[in-house]
C-alpha positions as CSV (number, residue, x, y, z in Angstrom):
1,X,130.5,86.8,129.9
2,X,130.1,83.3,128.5
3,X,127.7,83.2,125.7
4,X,124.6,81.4,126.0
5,X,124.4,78.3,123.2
6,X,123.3,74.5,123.2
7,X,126.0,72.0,124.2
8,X,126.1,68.5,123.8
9,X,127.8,65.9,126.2
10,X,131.7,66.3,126.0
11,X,132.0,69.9,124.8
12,X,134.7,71.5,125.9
13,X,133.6,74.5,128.1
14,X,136.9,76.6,129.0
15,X,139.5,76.5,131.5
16,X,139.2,76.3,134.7
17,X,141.4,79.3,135.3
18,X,138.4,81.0,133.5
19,X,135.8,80.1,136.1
20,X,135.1,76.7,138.4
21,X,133.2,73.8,137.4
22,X,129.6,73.6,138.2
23,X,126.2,72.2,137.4
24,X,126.1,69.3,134.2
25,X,130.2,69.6,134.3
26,X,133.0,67.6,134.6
27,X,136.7,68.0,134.7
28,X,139.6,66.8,133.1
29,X,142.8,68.4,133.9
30,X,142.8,72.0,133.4
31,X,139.4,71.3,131.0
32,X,136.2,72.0,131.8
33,X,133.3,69.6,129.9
34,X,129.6,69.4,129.7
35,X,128.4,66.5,131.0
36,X,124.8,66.9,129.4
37,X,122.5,68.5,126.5
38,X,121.7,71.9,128.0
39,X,122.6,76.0,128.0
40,X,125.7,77.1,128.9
41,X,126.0,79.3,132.0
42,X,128.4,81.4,133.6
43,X,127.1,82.4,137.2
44,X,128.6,83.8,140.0
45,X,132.4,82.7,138.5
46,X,130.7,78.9,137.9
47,X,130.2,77.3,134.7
48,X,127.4,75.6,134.3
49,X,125.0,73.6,131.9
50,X,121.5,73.6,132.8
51,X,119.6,71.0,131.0
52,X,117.1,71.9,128.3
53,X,114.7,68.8,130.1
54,X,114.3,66.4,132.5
55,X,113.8,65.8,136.4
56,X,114.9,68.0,139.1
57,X,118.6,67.6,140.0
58,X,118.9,68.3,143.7
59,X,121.8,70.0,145.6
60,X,122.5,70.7,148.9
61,X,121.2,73.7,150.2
62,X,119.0,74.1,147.4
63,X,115.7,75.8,148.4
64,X,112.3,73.7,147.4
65,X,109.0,73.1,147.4
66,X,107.6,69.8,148.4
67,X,104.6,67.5,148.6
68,X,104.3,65.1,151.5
69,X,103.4,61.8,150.2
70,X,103.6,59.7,153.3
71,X,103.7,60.6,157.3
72,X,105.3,57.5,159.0
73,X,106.0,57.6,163.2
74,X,108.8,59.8,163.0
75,X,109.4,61.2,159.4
76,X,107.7,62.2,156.6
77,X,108.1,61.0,152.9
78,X,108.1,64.2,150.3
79,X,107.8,64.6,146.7
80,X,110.5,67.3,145.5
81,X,110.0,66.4,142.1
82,X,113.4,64.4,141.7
83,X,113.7,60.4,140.5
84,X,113.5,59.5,144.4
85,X,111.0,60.8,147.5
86,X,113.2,62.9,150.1
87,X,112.8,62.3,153.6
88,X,111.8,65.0,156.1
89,X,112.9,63.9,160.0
90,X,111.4,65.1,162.6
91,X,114.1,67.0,164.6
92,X,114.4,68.7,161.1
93,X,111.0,70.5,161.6
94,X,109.9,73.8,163.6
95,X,107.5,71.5,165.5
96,X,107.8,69.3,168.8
97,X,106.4,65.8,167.5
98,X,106.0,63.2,169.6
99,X,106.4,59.8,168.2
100,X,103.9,58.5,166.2
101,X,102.3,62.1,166.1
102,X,103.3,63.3,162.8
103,X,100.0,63.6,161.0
104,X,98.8,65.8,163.2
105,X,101.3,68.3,162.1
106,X,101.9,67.1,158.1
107,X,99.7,64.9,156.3
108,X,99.7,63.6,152.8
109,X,99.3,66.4,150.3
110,X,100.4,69.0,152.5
111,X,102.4,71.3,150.7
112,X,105.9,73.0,152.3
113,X,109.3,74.9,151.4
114,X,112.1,73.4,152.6
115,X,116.3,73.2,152.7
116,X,118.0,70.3,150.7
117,X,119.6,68.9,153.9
118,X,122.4,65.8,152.3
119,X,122.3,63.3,149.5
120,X,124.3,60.7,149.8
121,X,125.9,58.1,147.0
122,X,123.1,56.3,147.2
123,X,120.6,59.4,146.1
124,X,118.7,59.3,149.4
125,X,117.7,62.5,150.2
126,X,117.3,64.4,153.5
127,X,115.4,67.8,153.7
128,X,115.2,70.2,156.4
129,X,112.5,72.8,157.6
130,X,115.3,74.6,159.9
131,X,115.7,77.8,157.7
132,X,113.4,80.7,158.4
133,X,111.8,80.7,154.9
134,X,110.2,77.2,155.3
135,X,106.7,76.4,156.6
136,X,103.7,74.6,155.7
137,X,102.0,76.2,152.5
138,X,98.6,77.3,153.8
139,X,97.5,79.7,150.7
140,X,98.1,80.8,147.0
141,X,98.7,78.3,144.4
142,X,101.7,76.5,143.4
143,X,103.0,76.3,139.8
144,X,105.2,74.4,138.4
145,X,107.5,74.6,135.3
146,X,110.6,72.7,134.0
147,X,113.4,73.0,136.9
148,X,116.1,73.4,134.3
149,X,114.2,77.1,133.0
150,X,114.1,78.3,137.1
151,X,117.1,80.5,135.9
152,X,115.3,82.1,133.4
153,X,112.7,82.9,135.8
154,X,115.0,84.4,138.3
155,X,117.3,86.1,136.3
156,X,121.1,87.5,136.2
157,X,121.1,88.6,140.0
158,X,117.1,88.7,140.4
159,X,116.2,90.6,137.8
160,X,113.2,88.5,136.0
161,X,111.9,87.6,139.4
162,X,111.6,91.3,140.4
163,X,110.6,92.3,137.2
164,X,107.6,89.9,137.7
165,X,107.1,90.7,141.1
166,X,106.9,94.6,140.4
167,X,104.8,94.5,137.3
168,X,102.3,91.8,138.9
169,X,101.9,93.0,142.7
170,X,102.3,89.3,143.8
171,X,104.4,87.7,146.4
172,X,106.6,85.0,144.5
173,X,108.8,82.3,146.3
174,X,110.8,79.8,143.5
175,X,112.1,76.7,144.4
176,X,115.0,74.9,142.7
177,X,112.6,72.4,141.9
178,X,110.6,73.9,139.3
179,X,107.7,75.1,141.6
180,X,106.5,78.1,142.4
181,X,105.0,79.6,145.2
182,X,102.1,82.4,144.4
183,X,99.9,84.6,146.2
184,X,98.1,87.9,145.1
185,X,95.1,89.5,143.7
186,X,93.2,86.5,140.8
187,X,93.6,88.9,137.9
188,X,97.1,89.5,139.2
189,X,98.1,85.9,139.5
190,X,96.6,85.2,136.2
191,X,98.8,87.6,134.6
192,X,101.7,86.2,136.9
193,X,101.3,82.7,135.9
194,X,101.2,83.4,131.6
195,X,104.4,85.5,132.0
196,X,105.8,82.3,133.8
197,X,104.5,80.3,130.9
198,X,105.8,82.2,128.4
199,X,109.4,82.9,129.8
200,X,109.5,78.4,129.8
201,X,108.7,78.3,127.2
202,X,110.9,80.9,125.9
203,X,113.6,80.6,127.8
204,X,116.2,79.8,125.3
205,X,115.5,82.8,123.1
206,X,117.7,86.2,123.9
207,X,115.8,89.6,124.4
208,X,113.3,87.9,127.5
209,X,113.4,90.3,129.5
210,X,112.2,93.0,127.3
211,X,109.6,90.7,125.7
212,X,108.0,89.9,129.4
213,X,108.6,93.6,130.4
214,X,106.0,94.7,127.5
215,X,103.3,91.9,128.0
216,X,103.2,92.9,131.2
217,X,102.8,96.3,130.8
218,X,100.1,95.2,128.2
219,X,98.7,93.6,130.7
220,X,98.6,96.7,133.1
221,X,96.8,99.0,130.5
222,X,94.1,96.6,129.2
223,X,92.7,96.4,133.5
């Protein structure tokens, strides 16, 4: 297991018969290199360095939570919280739209979940609401953190995330973009939200998941 510590731009990471390049990385030869200011990560055999600020970084296939910004007559415009809008087409919906029609199914301010689709050199981004997970956002509240702590949030193989879920009672959907997705009970989602708070805030700090497994079991006791 790689050890969690800061890393500046050009650190050298490992090997890369010690696990493949990922996220913040670059390679040189048999080297693997950070290519930002971030944590170090191993995940899933993939090194990565997930930065300590900044914008959303999209990838293909990530999973996300957008704001519609503009409805045009056969595409939408969405916010995803990266440096450019991403564009939402309409044979990339659940809906039949009929040209011009697309208000009458998205409008600005509308909230969704939806697929990175491609990004191409040029940064333009395509998103898809194909996958059975994405629809319109119709209830809850969306909150929204720093995408570089939504690892912290989730967890080594879910475990924060269902720690969260189990000790609040809500339903919990995380995008890759930093937002989140919340419905349950006010006092529930209160508690819900000021664990998210404190694990971004807290995210770089070992022993988390014991700190957030207390408060919320502090929580439980004093309703």
């Amino acid at each position: 297991m790689m050890e969690r510590k800061i890393v500046i731009p050009g650190t050298l990471l490992g090997k890369t018969d010690g696990g493949k390049q990922g996220r913040g990385t670059f390679r040189e030869g048999d080297n693997i290199y950070s290519s930002r200011l971030g944590i170090v990560e191993e995940r899933s055999g993939y090194i990565n360095v997930i930065p300590l600020s900044g914008v959303y970084d999209p990838v293909v296939g990530d999973a996300i939570i957008g704001v519609v910004e503009e409805a045009s007559k056969m595409s939408w415009m969405v916010d995803i919280g990266a440096p450019y809008p991403a564009m939402l087409r309409v044979e990339e919906v659940p809906w039949r739209v009929e040209f011009g029609e697309t208000s009458r199914f998205l409008k600005t301010g509308d909230v969704i979940v939806a697929n990175v689709l491609f990004i191409n050199e040029a940064k333009n981004i395509d998103i898809s609401m194909r996958d059975k997970h994405c629809r319109k956002v119709d209830e809850g509240i969306i909150v929204e953190i720093q995408p570089s702590k939504v690892p912290r949030v989730i967890g080594k193989s879910g475990s924060m995330v269902s720690l969260l879920r189990e000790g609040t009672g809500c339903w919990i959907f995380i995008g890759q973009n930093g937002r989140i997705w919340i419905k349950g009970k006010d006092n529930q989602v209160a508690t819900l939200v000021e664990a998210i708070k404190i694990i971004e805030k807290e995210a770089h700090r070992s022993g988390l998941t014991d700190r957030i497994s207390k408060f919320l079991k502090s929580k439980s006791e004093s309703d």
